[in-house]
N, CA, C and O atoms as CSV, one atom per row, in Angstrom:
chain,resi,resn,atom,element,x,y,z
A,1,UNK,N,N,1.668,11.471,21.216
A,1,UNK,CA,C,1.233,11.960,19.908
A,1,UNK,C,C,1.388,13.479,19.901
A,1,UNK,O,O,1.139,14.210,20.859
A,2,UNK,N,N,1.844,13.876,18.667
A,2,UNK,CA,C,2.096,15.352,18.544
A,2,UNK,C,C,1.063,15.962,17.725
A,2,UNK,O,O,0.339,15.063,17.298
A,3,UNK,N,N,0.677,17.128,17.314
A,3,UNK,CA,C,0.081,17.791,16.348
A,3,UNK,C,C,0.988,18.939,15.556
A,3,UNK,O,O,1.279,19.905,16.260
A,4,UNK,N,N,1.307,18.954,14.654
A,4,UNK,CA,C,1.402,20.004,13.721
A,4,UNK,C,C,0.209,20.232,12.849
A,4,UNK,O,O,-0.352,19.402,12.133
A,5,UNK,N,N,-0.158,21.793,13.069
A,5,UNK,CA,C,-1.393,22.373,12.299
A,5,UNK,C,C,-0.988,23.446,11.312
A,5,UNK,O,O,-0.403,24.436,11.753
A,6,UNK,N,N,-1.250,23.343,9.987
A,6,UNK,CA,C,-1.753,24.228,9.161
A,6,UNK,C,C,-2.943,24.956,9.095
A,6,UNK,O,O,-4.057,24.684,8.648
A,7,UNK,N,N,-2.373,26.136,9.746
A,7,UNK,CA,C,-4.204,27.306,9.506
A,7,UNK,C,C,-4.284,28.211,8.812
A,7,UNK,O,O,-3.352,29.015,8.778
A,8,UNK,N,N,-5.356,28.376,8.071
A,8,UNK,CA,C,-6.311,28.905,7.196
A,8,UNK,C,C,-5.190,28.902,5.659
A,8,UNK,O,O,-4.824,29.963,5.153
A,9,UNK,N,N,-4.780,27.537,5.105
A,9,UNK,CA,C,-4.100,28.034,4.142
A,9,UNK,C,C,-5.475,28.740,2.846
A,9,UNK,O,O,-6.550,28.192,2.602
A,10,UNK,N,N,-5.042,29.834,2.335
A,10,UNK,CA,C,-5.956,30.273,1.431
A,10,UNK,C,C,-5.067,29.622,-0.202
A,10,UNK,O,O,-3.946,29.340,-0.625
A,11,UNK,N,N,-6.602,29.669,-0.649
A,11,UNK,CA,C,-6.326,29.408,-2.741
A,11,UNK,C,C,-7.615,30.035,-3.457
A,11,UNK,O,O,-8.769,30.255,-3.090
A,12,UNK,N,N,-7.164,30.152,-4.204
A,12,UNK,CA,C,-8.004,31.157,-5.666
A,12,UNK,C,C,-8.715,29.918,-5.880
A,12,UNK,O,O,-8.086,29.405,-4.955
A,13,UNK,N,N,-9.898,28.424,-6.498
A,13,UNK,CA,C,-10.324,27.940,-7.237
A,13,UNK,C,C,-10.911,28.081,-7.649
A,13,UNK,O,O,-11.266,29.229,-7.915
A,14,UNK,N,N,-11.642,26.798,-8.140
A,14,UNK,CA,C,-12.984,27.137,-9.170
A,14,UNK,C,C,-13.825,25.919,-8.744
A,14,UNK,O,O,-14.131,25.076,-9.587
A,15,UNK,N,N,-14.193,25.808,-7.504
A,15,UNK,CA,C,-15.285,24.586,-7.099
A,15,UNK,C,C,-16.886,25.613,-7.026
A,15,UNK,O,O,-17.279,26.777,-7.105
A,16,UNK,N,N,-17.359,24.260,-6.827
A,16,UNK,CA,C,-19.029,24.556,-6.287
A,16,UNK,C,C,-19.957,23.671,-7.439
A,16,UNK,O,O,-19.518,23.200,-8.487
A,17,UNK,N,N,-21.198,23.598,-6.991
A,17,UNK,CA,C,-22.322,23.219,-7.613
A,17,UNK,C,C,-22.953,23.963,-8.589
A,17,UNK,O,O,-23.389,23.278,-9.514
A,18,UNK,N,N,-23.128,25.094,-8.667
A,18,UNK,CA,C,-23.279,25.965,-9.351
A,18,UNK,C,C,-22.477,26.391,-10.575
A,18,UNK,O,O,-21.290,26.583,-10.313
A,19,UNK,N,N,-22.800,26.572,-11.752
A,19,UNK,CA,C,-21.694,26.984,-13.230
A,19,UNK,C,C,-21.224,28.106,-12.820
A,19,UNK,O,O,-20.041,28.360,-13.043
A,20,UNK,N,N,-22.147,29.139,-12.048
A,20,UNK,CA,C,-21.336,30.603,-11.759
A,20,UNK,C,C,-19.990,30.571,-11.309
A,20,UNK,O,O,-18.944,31.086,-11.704
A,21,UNK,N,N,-20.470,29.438,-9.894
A,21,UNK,CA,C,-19.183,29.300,-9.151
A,21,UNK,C,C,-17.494,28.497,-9.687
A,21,UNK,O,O,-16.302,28.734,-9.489
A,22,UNK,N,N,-18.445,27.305,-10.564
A,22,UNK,CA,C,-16.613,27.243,-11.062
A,22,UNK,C,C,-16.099,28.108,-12.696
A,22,UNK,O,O,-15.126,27.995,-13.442
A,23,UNK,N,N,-17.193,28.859,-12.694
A,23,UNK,CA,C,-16.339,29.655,-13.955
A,23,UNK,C,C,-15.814,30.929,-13.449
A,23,UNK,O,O,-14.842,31.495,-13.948
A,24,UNK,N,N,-16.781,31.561,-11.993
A,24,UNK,CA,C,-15.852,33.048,-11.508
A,24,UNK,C,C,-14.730,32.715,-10.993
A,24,UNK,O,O,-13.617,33.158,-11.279
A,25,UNK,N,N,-15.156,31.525,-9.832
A,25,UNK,CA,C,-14.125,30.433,-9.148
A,25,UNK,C,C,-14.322,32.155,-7.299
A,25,UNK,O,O,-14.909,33.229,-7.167
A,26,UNK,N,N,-13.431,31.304,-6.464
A,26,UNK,CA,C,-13.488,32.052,-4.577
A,26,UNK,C,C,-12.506,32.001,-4.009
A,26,UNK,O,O,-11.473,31.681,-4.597
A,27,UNK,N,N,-12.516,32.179,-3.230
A,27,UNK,CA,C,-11.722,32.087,-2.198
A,27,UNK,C,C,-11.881,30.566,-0.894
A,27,UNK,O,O,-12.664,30.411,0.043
A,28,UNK,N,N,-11.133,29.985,-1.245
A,28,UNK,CA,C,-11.581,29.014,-0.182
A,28,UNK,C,C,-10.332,28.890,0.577
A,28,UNK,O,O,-9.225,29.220,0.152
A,29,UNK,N,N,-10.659,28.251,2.051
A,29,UNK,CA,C,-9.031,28.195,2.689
A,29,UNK,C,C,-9.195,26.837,3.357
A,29,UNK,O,O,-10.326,26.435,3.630
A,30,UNK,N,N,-7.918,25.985,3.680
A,30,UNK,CA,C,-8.114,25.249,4.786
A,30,UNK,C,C,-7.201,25.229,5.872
A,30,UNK,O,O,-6.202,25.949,5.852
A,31,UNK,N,N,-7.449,24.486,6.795
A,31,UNK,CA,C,-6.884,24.335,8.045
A,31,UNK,C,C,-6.544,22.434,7.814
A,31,UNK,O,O,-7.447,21.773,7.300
A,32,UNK,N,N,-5.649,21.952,8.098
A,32,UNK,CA,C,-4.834,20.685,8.301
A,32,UNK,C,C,-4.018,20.620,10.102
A,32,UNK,O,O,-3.090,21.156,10.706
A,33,UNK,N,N,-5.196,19.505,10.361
A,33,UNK,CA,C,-4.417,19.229,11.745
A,33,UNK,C,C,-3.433,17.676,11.579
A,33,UNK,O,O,-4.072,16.656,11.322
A,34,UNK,N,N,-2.464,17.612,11.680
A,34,UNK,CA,C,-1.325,16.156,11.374
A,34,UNK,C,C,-1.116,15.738,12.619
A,34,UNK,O,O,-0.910,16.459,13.595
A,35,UNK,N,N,-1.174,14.462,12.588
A,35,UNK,CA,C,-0.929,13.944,14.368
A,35,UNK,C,C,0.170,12.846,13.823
A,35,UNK,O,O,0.099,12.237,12.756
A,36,UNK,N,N,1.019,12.761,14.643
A,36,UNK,CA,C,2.107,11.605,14.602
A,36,UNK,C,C,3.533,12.331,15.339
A,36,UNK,O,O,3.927,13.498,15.348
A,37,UNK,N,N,3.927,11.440,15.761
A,37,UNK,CA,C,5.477,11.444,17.052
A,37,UNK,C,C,6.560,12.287,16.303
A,37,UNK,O,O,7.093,11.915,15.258
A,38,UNK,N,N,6.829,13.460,16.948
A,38,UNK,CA,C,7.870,13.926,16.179
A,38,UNK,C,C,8.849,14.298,17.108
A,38,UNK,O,O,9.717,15.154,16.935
A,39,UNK,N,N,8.633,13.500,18.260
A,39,UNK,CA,C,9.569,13.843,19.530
A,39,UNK,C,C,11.405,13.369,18.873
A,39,UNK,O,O,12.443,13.924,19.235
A,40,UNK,N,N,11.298,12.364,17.991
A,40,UNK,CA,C,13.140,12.400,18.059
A,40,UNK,C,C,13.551,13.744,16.923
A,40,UNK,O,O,14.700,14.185,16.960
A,41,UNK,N,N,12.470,14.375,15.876
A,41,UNK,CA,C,12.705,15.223,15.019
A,41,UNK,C,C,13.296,16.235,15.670
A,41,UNK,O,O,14.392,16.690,15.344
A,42,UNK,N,N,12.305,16.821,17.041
A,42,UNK,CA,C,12.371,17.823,17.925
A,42,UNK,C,C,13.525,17.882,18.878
A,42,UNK,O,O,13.971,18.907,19.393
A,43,UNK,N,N,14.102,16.240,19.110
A,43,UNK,CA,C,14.880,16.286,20.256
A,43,UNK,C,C,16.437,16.500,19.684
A,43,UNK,O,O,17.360,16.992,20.333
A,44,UNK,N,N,16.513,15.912,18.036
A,44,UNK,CA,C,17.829,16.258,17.128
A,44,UNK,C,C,17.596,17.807,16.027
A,44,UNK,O,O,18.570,18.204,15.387
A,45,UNK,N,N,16.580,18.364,15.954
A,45,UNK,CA,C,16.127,19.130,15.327
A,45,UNK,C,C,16.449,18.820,13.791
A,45,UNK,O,O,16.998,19.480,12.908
A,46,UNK,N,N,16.050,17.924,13.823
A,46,UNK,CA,C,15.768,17.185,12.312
A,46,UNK,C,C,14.870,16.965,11.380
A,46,UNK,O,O,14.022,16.089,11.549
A,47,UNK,N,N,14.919,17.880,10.018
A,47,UNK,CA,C,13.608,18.105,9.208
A,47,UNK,C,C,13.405,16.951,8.857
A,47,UNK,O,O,12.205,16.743,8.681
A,48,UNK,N,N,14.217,15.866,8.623
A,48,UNK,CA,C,14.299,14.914,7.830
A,48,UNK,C,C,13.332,13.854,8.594
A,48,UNK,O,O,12.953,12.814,8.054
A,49,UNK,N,N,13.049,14.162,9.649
A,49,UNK,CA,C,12.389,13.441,10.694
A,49,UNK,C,C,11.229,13.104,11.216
A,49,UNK,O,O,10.818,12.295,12.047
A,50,UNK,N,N,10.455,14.573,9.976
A,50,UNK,CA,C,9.308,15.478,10.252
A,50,UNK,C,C,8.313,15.830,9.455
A,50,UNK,O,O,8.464,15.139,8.447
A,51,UNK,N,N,7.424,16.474,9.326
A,51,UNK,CA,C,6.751,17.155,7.934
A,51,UNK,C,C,7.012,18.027,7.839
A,51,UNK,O,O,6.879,18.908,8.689
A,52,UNK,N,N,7.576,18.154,6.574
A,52,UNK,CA,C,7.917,19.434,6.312
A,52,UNK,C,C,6.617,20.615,5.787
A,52,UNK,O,O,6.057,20.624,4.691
A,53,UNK,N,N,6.510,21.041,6.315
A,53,UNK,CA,C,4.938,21.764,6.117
A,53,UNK,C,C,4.337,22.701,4.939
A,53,UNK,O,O,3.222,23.007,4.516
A,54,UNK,N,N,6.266,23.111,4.518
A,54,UNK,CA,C,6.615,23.613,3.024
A,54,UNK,C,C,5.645,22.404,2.179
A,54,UNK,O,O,4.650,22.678,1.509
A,55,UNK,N,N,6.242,20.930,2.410
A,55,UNK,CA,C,5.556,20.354,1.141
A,55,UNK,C,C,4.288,19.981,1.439
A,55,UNK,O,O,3.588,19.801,0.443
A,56,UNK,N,N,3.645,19.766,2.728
A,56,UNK,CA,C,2.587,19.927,3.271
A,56,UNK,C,C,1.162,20.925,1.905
A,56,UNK,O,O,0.165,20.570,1.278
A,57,UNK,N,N,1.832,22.022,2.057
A,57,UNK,CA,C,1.015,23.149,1.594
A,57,UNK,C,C,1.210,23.169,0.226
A,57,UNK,O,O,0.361,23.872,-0.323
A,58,UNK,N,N,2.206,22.539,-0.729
A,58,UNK,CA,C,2.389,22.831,-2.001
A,58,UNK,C,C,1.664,21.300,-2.693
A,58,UNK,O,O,1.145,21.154,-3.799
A,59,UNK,N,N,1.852,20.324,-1.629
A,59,UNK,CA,C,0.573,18.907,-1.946
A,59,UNK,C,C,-1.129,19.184,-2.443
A,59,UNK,O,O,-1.825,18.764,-3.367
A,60,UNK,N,N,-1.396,20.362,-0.991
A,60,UNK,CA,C,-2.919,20.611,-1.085
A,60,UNK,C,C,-2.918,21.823,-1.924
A,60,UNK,O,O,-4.060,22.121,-2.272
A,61,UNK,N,N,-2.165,22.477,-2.283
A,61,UNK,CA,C,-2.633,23.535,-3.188
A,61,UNK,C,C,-2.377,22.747,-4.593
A,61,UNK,O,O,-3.022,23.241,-5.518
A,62,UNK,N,N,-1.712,21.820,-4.887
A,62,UNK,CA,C,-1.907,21.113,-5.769
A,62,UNK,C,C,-3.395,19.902,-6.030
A,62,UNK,O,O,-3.576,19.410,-7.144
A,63,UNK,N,N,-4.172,19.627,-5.038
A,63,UNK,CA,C,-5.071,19.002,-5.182
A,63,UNK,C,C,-6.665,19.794,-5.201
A,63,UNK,O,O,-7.794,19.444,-5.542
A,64,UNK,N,N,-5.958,21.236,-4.549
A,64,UNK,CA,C,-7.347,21.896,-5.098
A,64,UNK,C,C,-7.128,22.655,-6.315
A,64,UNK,O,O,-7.992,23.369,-6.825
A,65,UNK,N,N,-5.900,22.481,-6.792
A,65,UNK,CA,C,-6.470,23.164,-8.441
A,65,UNK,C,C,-5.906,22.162,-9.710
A,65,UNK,O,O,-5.516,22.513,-10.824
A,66,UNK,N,N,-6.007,20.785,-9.134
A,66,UNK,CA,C,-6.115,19.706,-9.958
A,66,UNK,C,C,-7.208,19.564,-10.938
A,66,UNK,O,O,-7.089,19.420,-12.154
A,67,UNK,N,N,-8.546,19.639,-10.071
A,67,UNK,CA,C,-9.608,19.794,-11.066
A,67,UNK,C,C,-10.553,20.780,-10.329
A,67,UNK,O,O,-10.183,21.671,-9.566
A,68,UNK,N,N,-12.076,20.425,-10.742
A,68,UNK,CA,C,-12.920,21.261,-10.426
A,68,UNK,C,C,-13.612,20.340,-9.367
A,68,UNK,O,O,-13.386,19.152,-9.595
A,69,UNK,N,N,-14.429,20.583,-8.222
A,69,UNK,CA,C,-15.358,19.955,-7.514
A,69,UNK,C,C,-16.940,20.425,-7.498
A,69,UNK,O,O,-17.074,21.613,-7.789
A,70,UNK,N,N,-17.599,20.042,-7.345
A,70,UNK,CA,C,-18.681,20.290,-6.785
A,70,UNK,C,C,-18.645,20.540,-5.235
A,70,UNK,O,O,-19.203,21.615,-5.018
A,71,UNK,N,N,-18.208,19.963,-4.092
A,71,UNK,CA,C,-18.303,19.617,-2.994
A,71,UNK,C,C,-17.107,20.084,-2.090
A,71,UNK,O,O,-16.019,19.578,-2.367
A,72,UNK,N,N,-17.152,20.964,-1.065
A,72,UNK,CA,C,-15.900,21.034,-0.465
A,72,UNK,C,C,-15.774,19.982,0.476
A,72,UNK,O,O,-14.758,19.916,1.168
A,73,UNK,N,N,-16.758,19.088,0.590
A,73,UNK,CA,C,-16.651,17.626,1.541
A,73,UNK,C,C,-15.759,16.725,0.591
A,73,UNK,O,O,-14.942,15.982,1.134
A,74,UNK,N,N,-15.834,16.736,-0.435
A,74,UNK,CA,C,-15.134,16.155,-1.557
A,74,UNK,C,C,-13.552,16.526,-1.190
A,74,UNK,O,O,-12.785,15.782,-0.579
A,75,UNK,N,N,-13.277,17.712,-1.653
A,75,UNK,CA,C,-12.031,18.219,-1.083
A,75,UNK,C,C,-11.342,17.574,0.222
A,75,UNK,O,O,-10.312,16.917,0.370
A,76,UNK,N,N,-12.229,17.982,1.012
A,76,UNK,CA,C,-11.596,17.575,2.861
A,76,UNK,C,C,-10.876,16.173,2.706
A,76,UNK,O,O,-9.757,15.759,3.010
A,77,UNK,N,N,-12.125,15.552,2.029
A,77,UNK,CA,C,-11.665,14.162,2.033
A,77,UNK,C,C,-10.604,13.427,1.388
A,77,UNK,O,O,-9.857,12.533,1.786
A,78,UNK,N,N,-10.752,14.137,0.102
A,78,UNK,CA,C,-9.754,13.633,-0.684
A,78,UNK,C,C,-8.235,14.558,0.164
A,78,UNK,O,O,-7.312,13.887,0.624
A,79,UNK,N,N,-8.228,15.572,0.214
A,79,UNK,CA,C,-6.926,16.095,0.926
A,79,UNK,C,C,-6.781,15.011,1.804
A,79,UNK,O,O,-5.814,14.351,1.426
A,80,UNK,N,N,-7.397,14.434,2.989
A,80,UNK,CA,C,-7.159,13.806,4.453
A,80,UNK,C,C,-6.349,12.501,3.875
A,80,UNK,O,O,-5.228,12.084,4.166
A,81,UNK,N,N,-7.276,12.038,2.999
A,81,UNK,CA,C,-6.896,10.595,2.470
A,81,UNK,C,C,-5.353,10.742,1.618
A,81,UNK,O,O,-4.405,10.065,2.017
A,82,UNK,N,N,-5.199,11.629,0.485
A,82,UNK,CA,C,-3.344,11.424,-0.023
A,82,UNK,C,C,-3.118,12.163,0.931
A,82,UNK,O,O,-2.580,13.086,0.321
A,83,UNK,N,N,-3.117,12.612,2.462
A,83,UNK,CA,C,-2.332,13.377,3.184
A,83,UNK,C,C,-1.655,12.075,3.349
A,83,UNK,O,O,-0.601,11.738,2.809
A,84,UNK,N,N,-2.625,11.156,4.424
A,84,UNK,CA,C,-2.063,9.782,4.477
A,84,UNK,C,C,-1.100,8.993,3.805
A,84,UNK,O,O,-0.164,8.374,4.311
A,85,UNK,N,N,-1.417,9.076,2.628
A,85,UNK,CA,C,-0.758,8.241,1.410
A,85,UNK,C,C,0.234,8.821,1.598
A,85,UNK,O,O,0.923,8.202,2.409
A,86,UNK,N,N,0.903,10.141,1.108
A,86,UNK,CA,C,1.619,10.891,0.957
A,86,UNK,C,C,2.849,11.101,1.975
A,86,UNK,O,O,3.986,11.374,1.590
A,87,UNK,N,N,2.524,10.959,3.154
A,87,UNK,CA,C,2.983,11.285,4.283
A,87,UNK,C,C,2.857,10.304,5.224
A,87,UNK,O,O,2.192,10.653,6.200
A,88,UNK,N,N,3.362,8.977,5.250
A,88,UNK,CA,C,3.815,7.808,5.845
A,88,UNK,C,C,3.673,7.825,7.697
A,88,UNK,O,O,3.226,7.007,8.500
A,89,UNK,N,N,4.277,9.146,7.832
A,89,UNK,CA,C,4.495,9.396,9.136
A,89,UNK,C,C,3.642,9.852,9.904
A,89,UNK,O,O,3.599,9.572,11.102
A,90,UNK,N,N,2.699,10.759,9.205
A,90,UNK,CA,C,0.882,10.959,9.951
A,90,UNK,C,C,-0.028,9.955,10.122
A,90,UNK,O,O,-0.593,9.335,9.221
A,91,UNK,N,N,-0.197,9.763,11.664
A,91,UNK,CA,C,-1.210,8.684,11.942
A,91,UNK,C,C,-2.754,9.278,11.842
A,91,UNK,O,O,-3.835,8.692,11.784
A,92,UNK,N,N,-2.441,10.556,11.845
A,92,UNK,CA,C,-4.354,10.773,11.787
A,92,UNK,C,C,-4.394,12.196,11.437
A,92,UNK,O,O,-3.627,12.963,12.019
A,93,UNK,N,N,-5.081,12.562,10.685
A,93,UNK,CA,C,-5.419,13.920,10.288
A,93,UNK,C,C,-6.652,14.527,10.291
A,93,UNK,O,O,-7.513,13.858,9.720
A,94,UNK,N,N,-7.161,15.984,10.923
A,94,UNK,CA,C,-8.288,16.127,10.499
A,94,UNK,C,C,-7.818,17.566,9.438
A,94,UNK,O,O,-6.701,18.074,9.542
A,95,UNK,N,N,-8.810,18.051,8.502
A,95,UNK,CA,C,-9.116,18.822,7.426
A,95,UNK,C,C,-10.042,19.530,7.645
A,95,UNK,O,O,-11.140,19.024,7.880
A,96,UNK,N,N,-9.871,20.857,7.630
A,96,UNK,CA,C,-11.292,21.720,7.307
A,96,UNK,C,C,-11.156,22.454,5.926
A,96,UNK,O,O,-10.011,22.824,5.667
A,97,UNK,N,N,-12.049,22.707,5.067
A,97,UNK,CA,C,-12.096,23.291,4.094
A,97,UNK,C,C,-13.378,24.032,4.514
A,97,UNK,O,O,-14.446,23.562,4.905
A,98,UNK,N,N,-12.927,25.563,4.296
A,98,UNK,CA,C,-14.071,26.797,4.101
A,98,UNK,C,C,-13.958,27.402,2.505
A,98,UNK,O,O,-13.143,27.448,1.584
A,99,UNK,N,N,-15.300,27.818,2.819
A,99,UNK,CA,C,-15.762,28.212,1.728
A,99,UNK,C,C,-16.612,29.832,1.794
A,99,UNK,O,O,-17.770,29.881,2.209
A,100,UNK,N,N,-15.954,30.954,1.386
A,100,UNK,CA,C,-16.633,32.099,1.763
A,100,UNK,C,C,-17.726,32.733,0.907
A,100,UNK,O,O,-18.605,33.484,1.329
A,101,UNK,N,N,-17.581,32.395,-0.152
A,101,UNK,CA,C,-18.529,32.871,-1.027
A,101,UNK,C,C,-19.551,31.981,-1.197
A,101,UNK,O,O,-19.231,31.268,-2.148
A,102,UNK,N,N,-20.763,31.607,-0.707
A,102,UNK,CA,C,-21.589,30.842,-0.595
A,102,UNK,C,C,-23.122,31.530,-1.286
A,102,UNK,O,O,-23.890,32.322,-0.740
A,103,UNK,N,N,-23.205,31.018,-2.421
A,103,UNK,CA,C,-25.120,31.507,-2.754
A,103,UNK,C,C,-26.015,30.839,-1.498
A,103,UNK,O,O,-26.110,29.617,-1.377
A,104,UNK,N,N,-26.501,31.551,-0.806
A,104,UNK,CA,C,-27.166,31.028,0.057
A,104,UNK,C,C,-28.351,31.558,0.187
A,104,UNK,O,O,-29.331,30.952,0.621
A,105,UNK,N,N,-28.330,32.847,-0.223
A,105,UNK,CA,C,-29.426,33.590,-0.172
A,105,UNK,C,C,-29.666,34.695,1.015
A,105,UNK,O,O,-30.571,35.529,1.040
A,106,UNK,N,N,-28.683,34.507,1.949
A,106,UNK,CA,C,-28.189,35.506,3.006
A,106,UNK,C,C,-26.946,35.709,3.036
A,106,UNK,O,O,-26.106,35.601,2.142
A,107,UNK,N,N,-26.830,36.095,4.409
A,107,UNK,CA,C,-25.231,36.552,4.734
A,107,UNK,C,C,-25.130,35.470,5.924
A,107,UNK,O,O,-25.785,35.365,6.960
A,108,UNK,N,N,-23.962,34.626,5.346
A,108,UNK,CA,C,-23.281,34.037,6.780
A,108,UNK,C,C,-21.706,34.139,6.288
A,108,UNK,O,O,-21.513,34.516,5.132
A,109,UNK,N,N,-20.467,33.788,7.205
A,109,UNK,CA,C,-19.210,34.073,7.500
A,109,UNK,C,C,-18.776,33.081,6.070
A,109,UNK,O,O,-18.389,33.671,5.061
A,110,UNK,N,N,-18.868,31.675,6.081
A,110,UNK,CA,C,-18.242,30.782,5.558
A,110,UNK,C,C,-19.137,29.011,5.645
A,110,UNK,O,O,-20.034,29.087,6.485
A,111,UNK,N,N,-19.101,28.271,5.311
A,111,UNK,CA,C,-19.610,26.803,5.413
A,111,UNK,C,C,-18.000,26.497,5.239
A,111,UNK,O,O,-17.102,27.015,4.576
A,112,UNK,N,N,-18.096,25.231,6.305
A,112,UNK,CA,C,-16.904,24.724,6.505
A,112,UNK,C,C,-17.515,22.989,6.404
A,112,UNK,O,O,-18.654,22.630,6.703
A,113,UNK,N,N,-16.424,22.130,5.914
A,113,UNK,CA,C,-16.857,20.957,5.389
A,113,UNK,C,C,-15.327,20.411,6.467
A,113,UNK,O,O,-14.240,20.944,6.244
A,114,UNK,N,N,-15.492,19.164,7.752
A,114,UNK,CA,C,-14.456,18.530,8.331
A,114,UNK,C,C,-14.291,16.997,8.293
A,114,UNK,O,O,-15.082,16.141,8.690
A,115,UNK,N,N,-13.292,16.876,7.823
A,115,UNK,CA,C,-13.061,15.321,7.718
A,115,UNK,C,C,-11.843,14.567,8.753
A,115,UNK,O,O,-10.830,15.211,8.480
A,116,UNK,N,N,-11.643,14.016,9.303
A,116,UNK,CA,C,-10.679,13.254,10.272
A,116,UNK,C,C,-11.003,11.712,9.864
A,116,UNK,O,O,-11.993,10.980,9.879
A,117,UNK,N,N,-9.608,11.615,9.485
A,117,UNK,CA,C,-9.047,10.438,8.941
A,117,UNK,C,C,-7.901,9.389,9.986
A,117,UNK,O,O,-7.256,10.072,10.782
A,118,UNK,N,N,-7.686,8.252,10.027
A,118,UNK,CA,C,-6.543,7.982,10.465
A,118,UNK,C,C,-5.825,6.525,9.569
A,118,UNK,O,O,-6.293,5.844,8.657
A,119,UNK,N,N,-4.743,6.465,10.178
A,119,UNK,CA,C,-3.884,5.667,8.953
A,119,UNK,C,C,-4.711,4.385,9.293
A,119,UNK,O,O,-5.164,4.236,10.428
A,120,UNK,N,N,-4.957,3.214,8.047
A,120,UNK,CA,C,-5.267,2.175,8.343
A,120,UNK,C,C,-6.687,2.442,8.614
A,120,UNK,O,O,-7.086,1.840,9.611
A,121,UNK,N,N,-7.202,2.866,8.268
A,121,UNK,CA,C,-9.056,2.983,7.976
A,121,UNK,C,C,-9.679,2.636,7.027
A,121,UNK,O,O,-10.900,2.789,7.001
């Protein structure tokens, strides 16, 4: 089993629980870990073979500004799950979605929401 990882892709949205948050909208980013065999892609150097990580990133930036969420667990999940759909050739994925702008009432870095999925679940 191989991994190809996407880290920290960033997007502009407009999630959260709060009205403030999806009408100013943040900064949120994620990370995508893809597991599945890409040893003959690697051994012919064949995109066709592979994920292409181009469409990888233009999938999930399309599903976080599809609509609005409440939940970045919402997000993780739904990304993990059409990663699957989407991408035939990933047997298991995990997802992190951060979130930096958080009303919390202090100062912390980010809340991060992780989901790991695998095909056939």
């Amino acid at each position: 089993m191989n991994v190809i990882r996407i880290k920290n892709a960033v997007f502009y949205a407009y999630h959260g629980a709060l009205q403030e948050e999806q009408n100013i909208g943040g900064k949120f980013e994620a990370d995508v870990d893809m597991h599945f065999d890409f040893s003959e892609a690697a051994k012919n150097d064949d995109l066709a073979s592979t994920v292409n990580y181009n469409d990888v990133y233009q999938f999930i930036n399309d599903i976080v500004h599809r609509k609005k969420y409440y939940l970045i667990e919402t997000i993780a999940a739904l990304i993990a799950e059409k990663l699957l759909e989407e991408f035939p050739i990933i047997t298991k994925v995990t997802v992190r979605v951060r979130k930096n702008s958080v009303p919390v009432g202090g100062l912390i870095d980010y809340v991060e929401a992780e989901v790991t999925k695998m095909k056939n679940e």
